[in-house]
Structure formats: structure tokens, C-alpha cells
N, C-alpha and C positions, 0 to 999 in steps of 0.2 A: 502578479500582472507585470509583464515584461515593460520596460522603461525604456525609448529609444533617445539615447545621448549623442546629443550636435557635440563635438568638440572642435575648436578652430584650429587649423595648424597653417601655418605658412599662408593663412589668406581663405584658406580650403576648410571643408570641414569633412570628418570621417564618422561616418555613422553605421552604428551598431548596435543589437543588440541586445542589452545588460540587465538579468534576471536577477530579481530581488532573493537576498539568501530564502523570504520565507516561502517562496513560491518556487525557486528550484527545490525546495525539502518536499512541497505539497505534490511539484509533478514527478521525484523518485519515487513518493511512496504510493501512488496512486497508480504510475505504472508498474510497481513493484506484484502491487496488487492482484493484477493482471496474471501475473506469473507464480504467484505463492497465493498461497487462501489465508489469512491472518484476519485476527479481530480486534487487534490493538497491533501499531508499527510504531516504533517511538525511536525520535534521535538523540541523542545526548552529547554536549557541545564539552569538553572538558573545559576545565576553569582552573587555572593555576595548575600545582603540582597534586591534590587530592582530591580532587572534586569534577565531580558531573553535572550537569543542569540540562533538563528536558529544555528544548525546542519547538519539537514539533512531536506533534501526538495524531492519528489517524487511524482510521478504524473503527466498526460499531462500538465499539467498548471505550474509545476517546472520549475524555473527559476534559472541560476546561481547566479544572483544576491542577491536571498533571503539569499543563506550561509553566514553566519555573521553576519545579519541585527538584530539590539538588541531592545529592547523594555523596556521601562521603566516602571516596576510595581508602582511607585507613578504617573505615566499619566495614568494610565489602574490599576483604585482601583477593578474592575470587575473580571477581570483576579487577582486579589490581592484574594480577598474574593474566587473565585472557587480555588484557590490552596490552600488556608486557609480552606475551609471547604470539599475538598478531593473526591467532587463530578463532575462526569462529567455533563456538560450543550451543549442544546442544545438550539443557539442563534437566539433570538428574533428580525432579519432584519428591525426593524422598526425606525424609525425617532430618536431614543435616540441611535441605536447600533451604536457600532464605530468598524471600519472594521479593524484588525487586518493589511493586510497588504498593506493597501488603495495607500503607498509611492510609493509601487511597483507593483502593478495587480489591475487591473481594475474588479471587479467582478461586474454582475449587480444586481441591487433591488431586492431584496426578494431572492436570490441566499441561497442554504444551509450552515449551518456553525456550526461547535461544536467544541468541548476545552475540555479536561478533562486529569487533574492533572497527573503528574508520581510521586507514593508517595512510599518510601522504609522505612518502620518502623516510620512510620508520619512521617519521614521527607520526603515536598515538593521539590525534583529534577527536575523537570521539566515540560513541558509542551507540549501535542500532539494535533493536531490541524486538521479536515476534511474541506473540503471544496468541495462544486460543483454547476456547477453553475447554474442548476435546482432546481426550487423549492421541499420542501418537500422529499428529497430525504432517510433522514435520521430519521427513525421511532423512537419513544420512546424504542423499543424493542431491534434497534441499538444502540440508548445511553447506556442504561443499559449492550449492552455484551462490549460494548467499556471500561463503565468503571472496567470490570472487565479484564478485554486485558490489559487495562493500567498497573495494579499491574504486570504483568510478563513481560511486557516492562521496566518497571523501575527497576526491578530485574537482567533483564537481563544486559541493560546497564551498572549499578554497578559493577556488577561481570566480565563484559568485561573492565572498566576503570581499575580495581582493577587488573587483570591479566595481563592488559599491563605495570603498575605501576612496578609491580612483575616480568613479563618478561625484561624490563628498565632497573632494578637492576641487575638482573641475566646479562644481557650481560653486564654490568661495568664492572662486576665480574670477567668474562669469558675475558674480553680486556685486563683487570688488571693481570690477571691470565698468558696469551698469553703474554705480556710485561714482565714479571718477567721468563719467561720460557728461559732457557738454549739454544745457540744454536743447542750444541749436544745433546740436548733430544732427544729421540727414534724417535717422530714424525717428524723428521727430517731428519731418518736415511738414506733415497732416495736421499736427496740433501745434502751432503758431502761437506764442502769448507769454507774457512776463510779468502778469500781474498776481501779487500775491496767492490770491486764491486758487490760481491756474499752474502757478510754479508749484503746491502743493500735489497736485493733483496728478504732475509729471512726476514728480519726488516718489509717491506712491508705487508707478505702474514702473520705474523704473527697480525697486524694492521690490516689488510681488514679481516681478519677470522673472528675474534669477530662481526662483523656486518652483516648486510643481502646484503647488494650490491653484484651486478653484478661483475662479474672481467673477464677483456679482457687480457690473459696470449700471449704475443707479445715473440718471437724469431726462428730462424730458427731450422729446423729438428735437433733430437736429443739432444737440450738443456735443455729437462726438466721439458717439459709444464705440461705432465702428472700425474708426480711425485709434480707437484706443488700445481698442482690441488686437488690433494689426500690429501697432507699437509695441504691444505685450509678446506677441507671438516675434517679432523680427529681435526682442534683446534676450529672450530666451534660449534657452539650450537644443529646444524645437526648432531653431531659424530655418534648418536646413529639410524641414518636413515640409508637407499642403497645409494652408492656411485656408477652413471649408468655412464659408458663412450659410447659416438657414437661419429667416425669416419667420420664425414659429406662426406669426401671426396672419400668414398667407397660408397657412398650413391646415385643408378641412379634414376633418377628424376621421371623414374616411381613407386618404390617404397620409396621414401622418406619419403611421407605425412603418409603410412600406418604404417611404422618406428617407424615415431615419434609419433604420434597419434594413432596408433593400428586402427584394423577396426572390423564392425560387422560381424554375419553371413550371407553368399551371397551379400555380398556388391560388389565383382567382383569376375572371373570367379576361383576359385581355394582356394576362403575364406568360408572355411569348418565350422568356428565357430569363435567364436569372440576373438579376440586376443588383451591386453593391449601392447601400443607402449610404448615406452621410458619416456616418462610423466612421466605415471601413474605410472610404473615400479619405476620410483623417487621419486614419492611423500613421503612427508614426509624427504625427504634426499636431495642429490644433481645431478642435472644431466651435466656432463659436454660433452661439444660439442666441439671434438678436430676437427682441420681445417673446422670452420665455416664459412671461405671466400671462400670454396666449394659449401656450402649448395644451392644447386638450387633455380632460382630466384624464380621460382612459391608457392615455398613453404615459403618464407620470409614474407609472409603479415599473414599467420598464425600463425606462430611463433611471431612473434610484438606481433598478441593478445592474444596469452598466457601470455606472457609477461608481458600485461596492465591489465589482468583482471584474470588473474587463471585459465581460464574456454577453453574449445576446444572441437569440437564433432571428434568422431572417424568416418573413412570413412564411409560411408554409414549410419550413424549413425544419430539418431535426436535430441535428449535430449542433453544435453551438460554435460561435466565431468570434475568438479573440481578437481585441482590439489594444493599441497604446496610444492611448491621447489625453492633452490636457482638454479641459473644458473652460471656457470664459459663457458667461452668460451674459444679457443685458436687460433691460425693462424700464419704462417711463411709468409702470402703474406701482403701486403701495402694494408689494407682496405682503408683506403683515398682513393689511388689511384683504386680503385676498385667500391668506391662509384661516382668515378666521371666518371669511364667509361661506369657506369650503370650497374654494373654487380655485384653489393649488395645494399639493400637500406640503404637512409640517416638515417633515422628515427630507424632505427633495430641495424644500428651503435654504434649513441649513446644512444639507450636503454643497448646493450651488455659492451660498452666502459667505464661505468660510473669509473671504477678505473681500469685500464690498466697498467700493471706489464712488463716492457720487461727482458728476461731471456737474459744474454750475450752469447756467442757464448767460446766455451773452450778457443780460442786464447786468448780471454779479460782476462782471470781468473788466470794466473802465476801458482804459483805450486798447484793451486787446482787439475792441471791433475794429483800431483803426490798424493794428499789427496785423490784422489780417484779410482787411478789404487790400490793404496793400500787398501782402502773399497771392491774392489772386490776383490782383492786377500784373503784377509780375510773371504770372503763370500764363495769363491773357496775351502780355507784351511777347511772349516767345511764336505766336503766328504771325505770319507777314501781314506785313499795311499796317499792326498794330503795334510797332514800336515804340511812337508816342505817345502811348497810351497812359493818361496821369488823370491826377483829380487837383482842382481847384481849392483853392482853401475854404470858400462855401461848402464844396460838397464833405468836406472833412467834416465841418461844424456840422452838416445834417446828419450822417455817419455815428458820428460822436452822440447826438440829440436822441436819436431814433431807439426805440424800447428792445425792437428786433424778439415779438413773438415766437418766432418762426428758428430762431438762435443763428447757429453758424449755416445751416443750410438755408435759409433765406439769405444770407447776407450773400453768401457766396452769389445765390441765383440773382442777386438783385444788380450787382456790381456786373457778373455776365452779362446781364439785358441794357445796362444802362451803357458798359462799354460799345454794344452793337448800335443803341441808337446816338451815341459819339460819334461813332464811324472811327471805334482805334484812338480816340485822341483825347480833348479834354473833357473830362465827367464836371457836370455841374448838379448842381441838387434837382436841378429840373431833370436832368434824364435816370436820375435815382430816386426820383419820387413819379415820373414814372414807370419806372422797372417793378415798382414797390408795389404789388399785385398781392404780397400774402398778407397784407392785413385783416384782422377782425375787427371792423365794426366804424371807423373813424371816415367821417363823411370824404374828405380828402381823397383816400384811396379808393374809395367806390368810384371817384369821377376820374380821377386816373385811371382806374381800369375801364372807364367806357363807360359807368352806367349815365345814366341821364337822373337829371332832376328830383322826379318822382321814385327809382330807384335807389338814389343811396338814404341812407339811414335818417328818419326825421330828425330833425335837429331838437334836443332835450330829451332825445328818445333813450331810455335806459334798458338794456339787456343782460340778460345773463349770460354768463360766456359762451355755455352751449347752444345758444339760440343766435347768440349773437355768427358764430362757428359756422351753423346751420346756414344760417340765409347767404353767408356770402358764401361757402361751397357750392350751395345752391345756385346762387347766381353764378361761379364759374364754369359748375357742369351745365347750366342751360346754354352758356357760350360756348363750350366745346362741342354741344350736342351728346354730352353722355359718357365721350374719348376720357379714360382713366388714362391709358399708357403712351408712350411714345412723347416724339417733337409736336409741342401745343397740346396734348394734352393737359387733365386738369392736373392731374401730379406736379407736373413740370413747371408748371402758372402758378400752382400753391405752393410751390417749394418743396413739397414732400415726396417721400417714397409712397411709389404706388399703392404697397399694401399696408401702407399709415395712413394716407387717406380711406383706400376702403373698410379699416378698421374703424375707424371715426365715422366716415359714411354708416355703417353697423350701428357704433352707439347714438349714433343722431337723428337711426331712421330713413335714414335718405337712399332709395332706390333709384339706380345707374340708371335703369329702364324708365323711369319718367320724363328723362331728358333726351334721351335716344329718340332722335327723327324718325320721324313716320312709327 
């Protein structure tokens, strides 16, 4: 799977790229294939002054067991003398030949066999090896283009060891770099906070950036997955790629697969031309997958093999389409528990799991809520009229007091609403306990939001959180009349992304269409 490396220079970054040795070995000998008929192709990497060692093995007659298998150049003066003299041979099955891999495959009598040197600037690197098990298979005419095949095989390898070397270094660099960086550096400026638990949390994504691993972003709605995720992709080596975000959980399970994969032209009834999915759209950058414990199940065994191998065809499609991208995921649901009800697979888990980050919830985080009611109000103060926009030492204490459900996407929405009915200027706890619209369940916020009397919650009345959830959704989509998206919708009122609430509308029951007028 080709690896695309940001490198910074001068400010700039240059991007290219850098094919992993074991995946430029997989595509010489696959296109070699192409060109020779063989049923074993094997490379051998020298080691020191006497020794060979398998790499790469391909071919119906490949065996895992060959990877590794080393061969002594002072037992095999043969193989000594054709890498010493820089020519390929083709081997003479007869009563004095000794079978290369006799320990492990049985090939029979008079079977075909050739060898011929990987030489870069006279010096011998390695060794490529045909086999099959028909006699005669491999003409004088093959020998000869093979050993001129070999020269750009051994080229190539070089230059693939040599760029991984170089890419190695470059990500020390880039960890080293990420490790010495400021909390409060710019890339940072989404995730505001200095409290222990949260300094952890930066500590983390700052550690997993520099590397290519997977990262499973774990806490509930509004914590900050997404901003995290952006943090990961801007200190990464990726910076200078697309940063694609999908919503798995908006995602219905008839158009998921075309989503993520894109489809051809006429592949189903209304695919007018061919369309690049989210992949592709990533390649080269990173694609993060927010509420992955959505993603429909049918669509989980293709995603694994993206995963393992780079490669996915597009619907309707035949050829197959390589992609280079990291993957960040996210979820506020208990994957465990979702792997064990059958309703994500094990295996996709922990492919997605490999470093799993939980983001705390505002309550965990102490006066971060006031480090960062005050990040928004500053972000608020940069439109005109809203210069003086501040808060009073009441509305700190209420700030400070407040449970904040809803996490940092409440708080933000709440400090927005309360700044406009300030008009720009000083916030007091009254106009952020009226902004304070995404509560569940606390009689206060029902009469802030409008209801009346009979309306908010009887007083001693005890619910459960889903019920509790329930009625005030309820009661905000009958005030919107139904509106999920846009300005005043119910989204927008509840604090949440559209298709978090309609996910929760799902598990609670609650159809859009009952509040819809007329």
C-alpha cells in the first residue's frame, strides 16, 4: 500500500509518493507474471557476506513458510559464483543440481528452475529465483529478458528501502517535533482546556499523530471527537492531504457502500456517471468516520478490506482502486458491547481500535468550561457591535455550576444565544439560562424555553433519562413544527448535529412526521 509523506521544508511541504519495500516486491512480481508464466517467484535480500533470506514469495506454489527461510552462500558456492558473476542461469535438474528450496516444496525431477542476481552498481543485493513445475518452461529468450528485468528490480528495491529509511527519520522528526509543541499552539485552538484530565488527552493525540495507526476517538455527543480528529490529521505527516469527515450514522444502508466507495456509470438506476466515494475523495489525506458503531453491518466486511489491503472496487465496478489513507474513527456507543450483540464485527474492531483515545465528558473537566465559554466569546468579540462582549462574575458562577449535558456543543450554543440576547455586551446568568434550551428534564429550562405551567416537568416527577430525552425533543420538534435542519431548527435549539438527533429520534421512537403541520 503506497504511503503518501507530507515533509515540511522551508515552511512548504513536498509530497510524494513512497512504496513500501514489501508492496514494490508484490507489484514486480505480479507484473512480472504478466510477462513469464512461473508458479513460484521468490526474492532473496542478501545478509551480510554469506547469506540469503526470502522476502517475498509469490505464486501458486507460495508458501508462508518460505518468508524468512535463509540460505547459506558457503553451502551453495553455485549461487556464490552466479551472484559473483552478475548473470542470470538457467538450472541444469540434473543429478549434481541441488534444489534451492528442497526443506520446504517438493518439486518434481527435471521441473524448471532459474536464479538470476539483483545487482545495483556491481554490488550483488539479492537474489530472484522462477520455478515451475513443467519441464522446459523457461526459453533461453526468457533467461535473457529476465536478466535484464532483474537490473530494475534491484533498482527499484533500493530506492524503496532507501525512502522508507528517509520516511523513518522524517516521522522521529515530526513525533519529536509534536512532543516539544505548545499546548496552546494554534493546532490546538478547537480543543481549549488545561485541566488535567484534558491535558492527557492532548498528550495522547499529540503521540498517535506522528504515526500512521488507526485511532478509535471514544466519548459522548459534543466532546470533541471531531475537532480531535482534525488536530490528529493537521500534526500528522498527512497535513498537507484532504481531511474527508462521514457521518456513518446519516448513512442508510442502501446508499452507504456507493458513499464510501463511489460507483460507476449505470451501475444502478439513477448513476448517471461515475462518482469517487469517500476513499478516494481521502486519498493521500485522512478520512475520518464519525459514529462508526452506525455503519451498517453489510457494509463492514468491505471496509476491513480496505483496511488490510488499500484496494476496493467501486459499485458496479471491476478493476479495483487503490487508495493511501489513514483512518481515524469515532463513537459515543460501547463497541464491545455491540460486538457482542452482533451488531459490529470483531475483527473491524480491533482493526479501527488499534489506539483508542476517550474524550471526557465537560462535567470531568472543572474550569475548562470557563476556558472555553471564554474561547468562544472571543471568537464571538471578532464581529462588529460585539467588541464588548464579556460575562459578569454571576454568569461565571452559573458556567462553572452548570452539569452541561450536552458537553462542549451546548456550551458553545448556549454562550452564542446568550451573547445575541446581550446585544454584544454583558452576559449575565439570566441570558444563559435563557439560551440554556438543551436541557433534559429540570423544570427551570422547560420555562425558559417557553413551555408553560402544565408543560414543564411535574415537580417530584422521576424519569428515566430516555423518557426524560423523549418528552423534551418532543416538545422541541412540536415548536419547530418538525424542522430538523437549518437556523431554528430543532438541531440547532438542541445543540446537536442533525444526524445525532435523528439517531436518538430512532432509538426513542420519535417520528419527524408527527409534528410536521398539516
Amino acid at each position: 500500500m503506497a504511503v503518501h509523506s507530507e515533509i515540511p521544508v522551508n515552511g512548504t511541504s513536498m509530497r510524494g509518493t513512497i512504496l513500501e519495500p514489501e508492496r514494490t516486491m508484490e507489484i514486480v512480481l505480479e507484473s512480472l507474471r504478466e510477462l513469464v508464466v512461473y508458479e513460484l517467484a521468490v526474492i532473496l535480500i542478501r545478509e551480510g557476506d554469506d547469506g540469503l533470506r526470502v522476502r517475498k514469495a509469490m505464486g501458486p506454489l507460495a508458501r508462508p513458510r518460505l518468508i524468512g527461510f535463509a540460505i547459506s552462500l558457503r553451502e551453495r558456492p553455485d549461487l556464490e559464483r552466479l551472484m559473483a558473476e552478475g548473470m542470470p542461469r538457467l538450472f541444469d535438474t540434473s543429478a549434481d543440481y541441488v534444489d534451492t528450496y528442497a526443506e520446504l516444496l517438493d518439486f518434481p525431477e527435471g521441473h524448471s528452475c532459474m536464479a538470476a542476481p539483483l545487482i545495483v552498481d556491481g554490488v550483488p543485493i539479492g537474489l530472484l529465483t522462477l520455478d515451475h513445475t513443467a519441464c522446459g518452461v523457461f526459453s533461453p529468450e526468457i533467461v535473457r529478458f529476465i536478466g535484464l528485468i532483474s537490473i530494475l528490480i534491484a533498482v527499484a528495491l533500493v530506492q524503496s528501502e532507501t525512502s522508507l529509511s528517509f520516511r523513518k527519520k522524517a516521522a522521529s522528526l515530526l513525533a519529536e517535533r509534536n512532543r516539544l509543541l505548545d499546548r496552546g499552539a494554534d493546532v490546538f485552538r478547537d480543543l481549549a482546556g488545561s485541566s488535567g484530565v484534558w491535558t492527557r488527552v492532548l498528550d495522547s493525540l499529540r503521540l498517535v499523530a506522528a504515526t500512521e495507526a488507526p485511532v478509535l476517538l471514544l466519548g459522548e455527543t459534543g466532546t470533541g471527537k471531531e475537532e480531535a480528529a482534525r488536530a490528529i490529521h493537521r500534526l500528522s505527516a498527512r497535513a498537507g492531504g484532504p481531511f474527508v469527515a462521514l457521518n456513518c450514522s446519516a448513512l442508510p444502508a442502501s446508499l452507504a457502500e456507493s458513499e464510501l466507495f463511489g460507483h460507476e456509470k449505470g451501475s444502478f438506476t439513477g448513476a448517471q456517471g461515475l462518482r469517487r466515494g469517500r476513499f478516494e475523495l481521502a486519498d493521500g489525506g485522512t478520512l475520518f468516520l464519525d459514529e462508526v458503531g452506525e455503519l451498517p453491518l453489510e457494509i463492514q466486511p468491505k471496509l476491513l478490506r480496505v483496511l488490510q489491503e488499500g484496494r476496493f472496487e467501486r459499485v458496479g465496478g471491476e478493476k479495483p482502486v487503490s487508495v493511501d489513507l489513514r483512518i481515524l474513527a469515532a463513537t459515543q456507543i460501547e463497541l464491545g458491547r455491540a460486538v457482542d450483540e452482533g451488531k459490529f464485527r470483531e475483527d473491524l474492531f480491533y482493526r479501527l481500535a488499534v489506539f483508542p483515545i476517550r474524550l471526557p465528558p465537560l462535567a470531568e473537566r472543572g474550569d475548562d468550561v470557563l476556558v472555553l465559554a471564554e474561547l468562544f466569546a472571543s471568537q464571538l468579540r471578532l464581529r462588529s457591535g460585539w467588541e464588548k462582549l464579556r460575562f459578569t462574575a454571576d454568569a461565571l458562577r452559573y458556567l462553572a455550576q452548570r452539569s452541561w449535558p450536552g458537553n462542549v456543543r451546548e456550551l458553545r450554543n448556549v454562550v452564542e444565544r446568550a451573547a445575541i440576547l446581550a446585544r454584544g455586551e454583558a452576559i449575565g446568568p439570566e441570558e444563559l439560562a435563557a439560551g440554556d434550551w438543551a436541557g433534559c428534564g429540570d423544570e427551570d429550562s422547560g420555562r425558559a424555553f417557553g413551555y408553560g405551567e402544565d408543560e414543564a416537568f411535574a415537580e417530584g416527577e422521576v424519569l428515566s433519562l430516555d423518557e426524560g430525552q423523549r418528552r423534551h425533543i418532543a416538545r422541541v420538534l412540536a415548536r419547530t413544527g418538525g424542522k430538523i435542519y437549518g437556523k431554528g431548527g430543532a438541531a440547532e435549539l438542541l445543540g446537536l448535529k442533525p444526524s445525532t438527533l435523528q439517531s436518538r429520534m430512532k432509538k426513542l421512537a420519535l417520528e419527524r412526521g408527527s409534528f410536521t403541520a398539516g
